[in-house]
N, C-alpha and C positions, 0 to 999 in steps of 0.2 A: 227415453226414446229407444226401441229396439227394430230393425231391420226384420223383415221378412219376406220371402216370395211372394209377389203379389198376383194376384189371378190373371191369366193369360200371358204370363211370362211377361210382364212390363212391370219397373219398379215404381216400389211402393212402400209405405209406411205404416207401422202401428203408431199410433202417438195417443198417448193418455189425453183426453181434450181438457183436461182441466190442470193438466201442468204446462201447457204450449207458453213458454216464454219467446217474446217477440223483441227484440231491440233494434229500433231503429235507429241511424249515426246522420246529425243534420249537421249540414254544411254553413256554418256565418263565422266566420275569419276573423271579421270587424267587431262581432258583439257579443264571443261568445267566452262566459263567465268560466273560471278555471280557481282550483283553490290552490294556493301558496302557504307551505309554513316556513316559520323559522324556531330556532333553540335558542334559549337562556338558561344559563346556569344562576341558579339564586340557591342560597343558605345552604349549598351541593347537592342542592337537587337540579336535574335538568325538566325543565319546562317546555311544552313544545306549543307554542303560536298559532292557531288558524286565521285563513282571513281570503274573502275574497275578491278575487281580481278581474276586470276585464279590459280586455285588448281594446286600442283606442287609436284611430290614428291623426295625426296633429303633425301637419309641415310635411308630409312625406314622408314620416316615420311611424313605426307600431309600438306604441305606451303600453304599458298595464297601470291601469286608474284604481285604485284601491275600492270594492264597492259597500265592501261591509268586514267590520272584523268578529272575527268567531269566537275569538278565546282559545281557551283548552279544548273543546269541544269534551270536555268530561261526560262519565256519566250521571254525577249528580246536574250538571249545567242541562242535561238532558231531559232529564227529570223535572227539571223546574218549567222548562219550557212547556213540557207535553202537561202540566200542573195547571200553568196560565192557559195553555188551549181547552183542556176541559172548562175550567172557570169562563170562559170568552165562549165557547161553542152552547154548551150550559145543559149539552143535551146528546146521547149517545147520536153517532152517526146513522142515518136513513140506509139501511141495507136493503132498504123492500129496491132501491135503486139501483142496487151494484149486486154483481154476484155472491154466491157464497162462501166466505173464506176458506174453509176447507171442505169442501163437496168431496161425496164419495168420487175415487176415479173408473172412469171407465176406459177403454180403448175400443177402438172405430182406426181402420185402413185408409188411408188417405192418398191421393196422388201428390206426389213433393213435386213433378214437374210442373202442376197445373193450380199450386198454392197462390194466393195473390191476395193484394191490402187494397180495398176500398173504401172513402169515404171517411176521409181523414178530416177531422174538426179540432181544432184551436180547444183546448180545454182545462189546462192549469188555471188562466186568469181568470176565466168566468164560473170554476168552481170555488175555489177564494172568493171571488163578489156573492157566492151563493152562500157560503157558509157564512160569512159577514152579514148577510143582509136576516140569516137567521139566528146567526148570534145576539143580535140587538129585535129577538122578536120581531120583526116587519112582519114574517110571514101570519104572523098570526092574528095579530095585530090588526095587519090591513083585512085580512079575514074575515075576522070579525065585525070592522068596519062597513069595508064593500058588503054587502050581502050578496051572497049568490039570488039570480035570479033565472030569465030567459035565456042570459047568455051563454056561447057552448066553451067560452074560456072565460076562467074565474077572473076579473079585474083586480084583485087581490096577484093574481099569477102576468100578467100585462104590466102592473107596477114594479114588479120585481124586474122583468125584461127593459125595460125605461133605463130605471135604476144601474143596472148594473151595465149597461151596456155604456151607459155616462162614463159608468167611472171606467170600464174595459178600454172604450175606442168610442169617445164623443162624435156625434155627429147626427144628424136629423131621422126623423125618425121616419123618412122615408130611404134613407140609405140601412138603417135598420132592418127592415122589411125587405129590403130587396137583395141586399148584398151582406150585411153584419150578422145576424142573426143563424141564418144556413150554413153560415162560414164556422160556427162556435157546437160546443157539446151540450148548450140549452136546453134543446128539443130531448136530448137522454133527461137530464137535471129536473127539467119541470116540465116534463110530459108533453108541449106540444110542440105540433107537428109546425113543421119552417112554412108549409102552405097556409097555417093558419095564422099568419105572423104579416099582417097587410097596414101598412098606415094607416088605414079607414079606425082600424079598432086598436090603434095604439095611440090615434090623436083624440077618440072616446073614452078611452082609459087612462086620459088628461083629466078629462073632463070629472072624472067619479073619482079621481085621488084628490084635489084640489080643498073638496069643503072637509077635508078630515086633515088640513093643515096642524091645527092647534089642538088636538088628539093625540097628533105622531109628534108635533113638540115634545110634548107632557111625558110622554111615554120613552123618547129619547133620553131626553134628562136625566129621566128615573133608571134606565135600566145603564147609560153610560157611567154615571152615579155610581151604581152598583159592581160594575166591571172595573171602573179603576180610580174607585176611592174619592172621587173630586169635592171639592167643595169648591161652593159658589158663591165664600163671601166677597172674592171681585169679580166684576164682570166688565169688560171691554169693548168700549162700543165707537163704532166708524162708520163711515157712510161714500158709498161708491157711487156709479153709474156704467151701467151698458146700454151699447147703441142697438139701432135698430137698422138692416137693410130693407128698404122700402121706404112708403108714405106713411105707413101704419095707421091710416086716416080710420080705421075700425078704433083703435085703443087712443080713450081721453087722458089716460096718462103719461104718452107718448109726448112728449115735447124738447123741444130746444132747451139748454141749460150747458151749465158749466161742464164740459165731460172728462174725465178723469182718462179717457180712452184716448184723448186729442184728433176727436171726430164732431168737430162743433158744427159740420154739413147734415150730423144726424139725427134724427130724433132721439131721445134715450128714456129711462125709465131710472130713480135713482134707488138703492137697495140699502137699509138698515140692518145690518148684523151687529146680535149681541154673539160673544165667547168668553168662555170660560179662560185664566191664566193660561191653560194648557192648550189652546185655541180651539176647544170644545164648543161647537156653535147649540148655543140656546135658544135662540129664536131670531126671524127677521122680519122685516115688512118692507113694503114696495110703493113707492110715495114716485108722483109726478117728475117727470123729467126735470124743471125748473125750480123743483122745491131746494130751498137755502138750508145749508147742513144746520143751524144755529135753531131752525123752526122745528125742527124736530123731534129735542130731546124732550120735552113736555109729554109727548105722546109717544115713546119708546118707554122711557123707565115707566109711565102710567101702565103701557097694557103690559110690558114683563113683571112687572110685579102685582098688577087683578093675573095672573096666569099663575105664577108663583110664588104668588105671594107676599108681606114686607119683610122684610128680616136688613138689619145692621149691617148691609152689604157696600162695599164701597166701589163709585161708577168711575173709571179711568174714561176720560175723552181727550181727542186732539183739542187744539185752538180753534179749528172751525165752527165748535158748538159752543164758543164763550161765549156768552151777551150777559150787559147788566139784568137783564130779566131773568135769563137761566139760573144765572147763579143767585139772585135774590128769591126767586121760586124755591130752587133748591135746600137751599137755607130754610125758608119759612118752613118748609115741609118735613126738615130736621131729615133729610139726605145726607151720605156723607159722599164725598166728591174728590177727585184730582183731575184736573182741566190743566190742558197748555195756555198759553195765556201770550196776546199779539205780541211779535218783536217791539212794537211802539213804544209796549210798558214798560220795554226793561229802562228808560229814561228817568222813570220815576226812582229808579234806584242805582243813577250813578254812581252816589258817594258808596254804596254798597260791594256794587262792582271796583272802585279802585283803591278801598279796605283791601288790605293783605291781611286780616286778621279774621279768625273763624270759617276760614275754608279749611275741608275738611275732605282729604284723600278717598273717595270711591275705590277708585282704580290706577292705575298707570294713566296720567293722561286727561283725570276726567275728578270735577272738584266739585262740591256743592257748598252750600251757604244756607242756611235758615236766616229770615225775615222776618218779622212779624208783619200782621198788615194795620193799617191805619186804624180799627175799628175793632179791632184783638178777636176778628170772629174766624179771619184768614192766616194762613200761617202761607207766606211766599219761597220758594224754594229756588235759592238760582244757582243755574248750571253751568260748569264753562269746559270744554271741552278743549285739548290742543287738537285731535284731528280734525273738530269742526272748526275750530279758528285757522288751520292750513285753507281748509276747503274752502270757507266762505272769504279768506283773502286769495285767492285765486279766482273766486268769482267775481268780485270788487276787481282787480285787477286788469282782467278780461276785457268787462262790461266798460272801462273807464277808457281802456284802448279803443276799444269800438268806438266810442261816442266821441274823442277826441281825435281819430282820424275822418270821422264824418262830419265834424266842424270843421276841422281845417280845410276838407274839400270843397263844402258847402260856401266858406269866407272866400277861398283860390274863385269858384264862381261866380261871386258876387263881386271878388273885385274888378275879375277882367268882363264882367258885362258891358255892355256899348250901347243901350238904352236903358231907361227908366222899367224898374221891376217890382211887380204886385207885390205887395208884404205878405198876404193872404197866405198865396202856395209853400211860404219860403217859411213861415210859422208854423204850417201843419206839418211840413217836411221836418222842421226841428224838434217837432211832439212825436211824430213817428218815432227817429231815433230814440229818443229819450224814453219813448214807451216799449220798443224794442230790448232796453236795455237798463230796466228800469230799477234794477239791484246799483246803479251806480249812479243814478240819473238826479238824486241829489247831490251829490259830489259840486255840478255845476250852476252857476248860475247864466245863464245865457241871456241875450238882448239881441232886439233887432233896432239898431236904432236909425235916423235919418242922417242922410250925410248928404250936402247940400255941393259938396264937391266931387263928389262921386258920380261916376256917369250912371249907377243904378239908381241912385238917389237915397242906398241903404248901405249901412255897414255892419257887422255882426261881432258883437263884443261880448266874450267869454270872460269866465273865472272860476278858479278854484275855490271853494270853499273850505277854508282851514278848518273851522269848527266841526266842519261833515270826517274829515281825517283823525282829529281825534278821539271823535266820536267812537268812530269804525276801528282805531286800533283798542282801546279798552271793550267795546262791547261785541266784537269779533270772537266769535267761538261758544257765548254767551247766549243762553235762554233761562223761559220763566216759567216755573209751576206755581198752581196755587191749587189750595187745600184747606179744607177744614177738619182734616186728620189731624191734632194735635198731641196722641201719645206714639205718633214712629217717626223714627232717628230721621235725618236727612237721605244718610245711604238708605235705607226703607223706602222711602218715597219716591225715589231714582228709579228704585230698580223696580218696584211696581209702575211707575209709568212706561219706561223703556218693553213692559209687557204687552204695550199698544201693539208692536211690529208683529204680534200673533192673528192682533183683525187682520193687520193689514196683508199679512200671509196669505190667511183666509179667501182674501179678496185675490191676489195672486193666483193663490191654486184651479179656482172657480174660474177665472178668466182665464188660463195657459193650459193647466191641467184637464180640465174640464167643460172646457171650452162655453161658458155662458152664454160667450159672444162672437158672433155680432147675434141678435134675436131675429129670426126670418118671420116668424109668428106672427098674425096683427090685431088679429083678436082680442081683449086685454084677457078673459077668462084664460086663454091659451097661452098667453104671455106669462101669467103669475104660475099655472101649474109647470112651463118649463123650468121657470126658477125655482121651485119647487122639487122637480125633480134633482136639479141639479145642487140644491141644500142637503136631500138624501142621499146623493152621490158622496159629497164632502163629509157627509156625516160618519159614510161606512171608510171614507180615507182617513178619517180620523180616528177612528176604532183600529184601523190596519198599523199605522204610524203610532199610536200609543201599543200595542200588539208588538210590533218588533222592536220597537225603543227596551221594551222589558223583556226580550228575547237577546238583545246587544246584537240586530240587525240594522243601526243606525235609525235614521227618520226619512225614509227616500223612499214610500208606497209605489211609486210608479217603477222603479229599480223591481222591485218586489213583484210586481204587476208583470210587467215585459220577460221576467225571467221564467217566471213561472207559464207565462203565455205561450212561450213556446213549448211544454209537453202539451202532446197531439193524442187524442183520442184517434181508434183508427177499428176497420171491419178485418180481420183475416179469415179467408174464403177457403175452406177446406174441401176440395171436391173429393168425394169418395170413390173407394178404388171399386167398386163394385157396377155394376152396369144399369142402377138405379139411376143417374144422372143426379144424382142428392148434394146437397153441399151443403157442410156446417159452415153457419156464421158464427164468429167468436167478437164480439165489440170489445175492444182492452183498450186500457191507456199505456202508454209508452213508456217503459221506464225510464226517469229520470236520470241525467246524467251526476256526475259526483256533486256541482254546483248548486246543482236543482235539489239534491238528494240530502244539503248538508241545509238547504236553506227551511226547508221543509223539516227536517230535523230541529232545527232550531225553533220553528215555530210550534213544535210538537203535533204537527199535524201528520194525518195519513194518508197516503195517496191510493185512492182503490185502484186495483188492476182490472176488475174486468166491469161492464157496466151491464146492466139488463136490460134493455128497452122496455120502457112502462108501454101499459095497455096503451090506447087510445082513448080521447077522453070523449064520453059518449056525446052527440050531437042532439043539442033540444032544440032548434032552432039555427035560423041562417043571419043572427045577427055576427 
């Protein structure tokens, strides 16, 4: 930048237009990421630490919360990164979008008193969900799919707005249109304009992603497959439910059931997801509110494998999918399997559990036992845990205090009663408790019986059951797998079930993260395409979370999301010094600060500085 007289003696500026660097300095106290090193001396060399931090505050004081650690930040660790981002992106970056890296420069006199930033848009997080959603093909994909038709915006380009805004800042997709959308750098990204952005044709572009479900499966599989290595000879499978606010009296699948959400006032819908070990979802389906987890496996492994096929794969499921039918099905059909299997059973294996011989150290804390089963087709696997035997004698404990201060209050009333008393009320009052509390509720044996000297006419006679206590102290901490895996070790078997807690993540992220719930929709068409969306949402969180795990950005996508959220796409308005009234637009994105700058680094991506605004897209019609 150089200084010169500007026309009619008022200053002014030369400024090259294609060097103008802009940095803006945002003010968040509470959330804003900083990097910290530290040195180590090893074999006399000194090593220098990265890793980043953000301020927290907790009790009235300001923490630094560790968010991610860097390493060396070398330049081969550099290297590697920007390796896995070509591999993950798959495809040079879109410059027809963004300016051109080195353009000839020119100079143009500018007024610096009358310089000003308008129309500042949210653009880190939403260009991440753009590159992710084209890193896994979508765009082309749905392309392909949707066909172009009458419409003046591609529904191929509506599904990507859906999608990403899931995963950006969940929320209905008339808050989309009204308030999300306009607020983000979108409209630069994929061309349209915020006024064409109306819920009319974002809840239509429900409608036209929905039957290419089991398309975008197939096609996920194969291209996540291919980005990082997976195989799918286990797969993990669990069964949720989300509620509904309203009647939802439009959708038949909308019903009362067990809800996992503890909104039994709701109607729900219940959700099958299969994933991969690495919580890579493979496919799901959407079964009636009331449907019992145990009815379902038949028709889960049936269509994932006419989809992809059969292959020597083995299905982990909790205990809610055990029944004699599943697993003799299973069996007949030469499946292989590992199933939890009901607390009831582990009785059958007493003498097993109070053997001290052939348990066999996992871990610190945690022992297993091979079984054989009755019928030599089953191999039984039992577990025993000390932090599960702390935990589940504290719940025994608890549950035994409750119920034995609600007898003795309930005996204190019955004995100073002063007429004769209904047995009726005084029996279901004691069912309550005991169902209230129902982890200890064998412990007792309870009576109402008649007392003929008693002014109520009734007395209430308790017991402990000693058999029930020594039950609970040997089978405290204790559970049961079963399997027809007969050549992996016991530790094997553990540690593939324990792989369960990645559905169950799954089901976490989608509900907290991503907000599935509660469902406003009531349509069922419109119901299954917003879980739908929100499968594709999770899909690209799992691309992003397998993406920094192999960058050593930890596994916290949303960290990653929110940090990056804040670089602001923004206008700088150049009015020129001349008496034309002209003003250059410049549209740039804000350079990132060292945090933002180290994180992006690491993922080997590039942050374009300036953007272009795409044409407008031609209008064929007013749908």
């Amino acid at each position: 930048m150089r200084e010169a007289p500007a026309p009619g003696g008022e200053n002014a500026c030369v400024v090259p237009t294609y060097s103008v660097a802009i940095v803006i300095a945002w003010s968040d106290t509470e959330s804003r990421v900083y990097l910290r090193h530290s040195t180590r001396r090893k074999d006399g060399k000194t090593h220098t630490y990265w890793r980043l931090v953000r301020s927290v505050r907790r009790g009235g004081k300001v923490l630094q919360e560790t968010v991610a650690q860097l390493g060396e930040l070398d330049a081969q660790g550099r290297a590697r990164a920007q390796a896995l981002a070509r591999q993950i992106t798959g495809r040079a970056e879109q410059y027809e979008l963004f300016e051109d890296r080195a353009p000839a420069p020119t100079s143009v006199e500018v007024r610096l008193d009358r310089i000003r930033l308008e129309r500042s848009r949210s653009f880190g997080n939403v260009w991440l969900g753009w590159t992710l959603w084209r890193a896994i093909g979508l765009d082309r994909l749905c392309s392909d799919l949707m066909v172009d038709g009458r419409e003046q915006i591609p529904w191929a380009t509506m599904a990507a707005i859906l999608t990403i805004a899931r995963l950006c800042e969940p929320s209905s997709e008339l808050h989309i249109a009204q308030d999300w959308y306009r607020r983000t750098a979108l409209e630069d990204l994929l061309g349209v304009p915020a006024d064409q952005v109306n819920d009319d044709r974002l809840y239509r572009a429900l409608d036209r992603l929905l039957p290419h479900k089991v398309a975008i499966e197939q096609h996920i599989r194969k291209r996540l497959g291919e980005l990082f290595a997976l195989e799918y000879d286990l797969l993990l499978y669990d069964v949720t439910s989300t509620y509904f606010e309203g009647l939802a009296a439009q959708n038949p699948q909308a019903k009362r059931g067990h809800s996992r959400d503890h909104r039994p006032d709701c109607k729900q819908v219940c959700i099958a997801l299969v994933v991969t070990r690495e919580g890579i979802p493979l496919g799901y389906e959407v079964f009636d509110g009331n449907r019992v987890d145990v009815t379902t496996v038949e028709e889960i492994v049936g269509t994932m494998e006419a989809r992809y096929g059969l292959a020597k794969r083995i299905w982990v499921m909790d205990r809610g999918m055990t029944s004699a039918a599943n697993i003799a099905w299973l069996q007949q059909t030469g499946r292989r399997y590992l199933i939890g299997t009901a607390k009831s059973d582990l009785k059958k294996f007493a003498g097993a559990i109070a053997d001290a011989s052939d348990w066999r150290t996992v871990r610190e804390g945690l022992e297993v036992k091979l079984c054989p089963g009755p019928d030599g087709k089953e191999t039984f696997v039992l577990c025993r845990s000390a932090d599960r035997r702390d935990k589940e004698k504290a719940m025994h404990e608890r549950f035994a205090a409750r119920i034995e201060e609600g007898l003795i209050s309930l005996g204190r009333r019955i004995a100073r009663a002063q007429k004769k008393l209904d047995r009726g009320p005084i029996e279901r009052q004691i069912g309550r408790l005991l169902g209230r509390n129902s982890r200890a509720a064998g412990r007792y044996a309870v009576r109402l019986v008649d007392d003929a000297n008693a002014a109520s006419g009734l007395h209430l006679d308790g017991s402990v059951r000693a058999d029930w206590d020594d039950w609970s102290r040997h089978s405290e901490g204790c559970y049961l797998l079963r399997t027809n895996v007969h050549d992996w070790t016991p530790e094997a078997l553990w540690q593939m079930y324990v792989q369960l807690t990645e559905a169950e993540a799954a089901f976490r992220i989608q509900k907290s993260d991503l907000s599935i719930r509660p469902i406003w929709h009531h349509k069922q068409h419109r119901v299954q395409a917003h879980i739908f969306v929100c499968f594709l949402a999770y899909v690209l969180w799992k691309t992003l979370e397998q993406w920094q795990k192999r960058a050593g950005l930890g596994n916290s996508p949303r960290t990653i999301l929110d940090e990056l959220g804040r670089i602001q796409s923004t206008d700088v308005v150049l009015p020129t010094a001349d008496d034309s009234g002209r003003e250059l637009r410049i549209r740039c994105v804000v350079r990132p600060d060292a945090a933002q700058a180290a994180l992006l680094d690491r993922l080997g991506l590039d942050l374009p500085q300036r953007l272009r605004v795409p044409p407008p897209i031609a209008r064929t019609s007013q749908m």
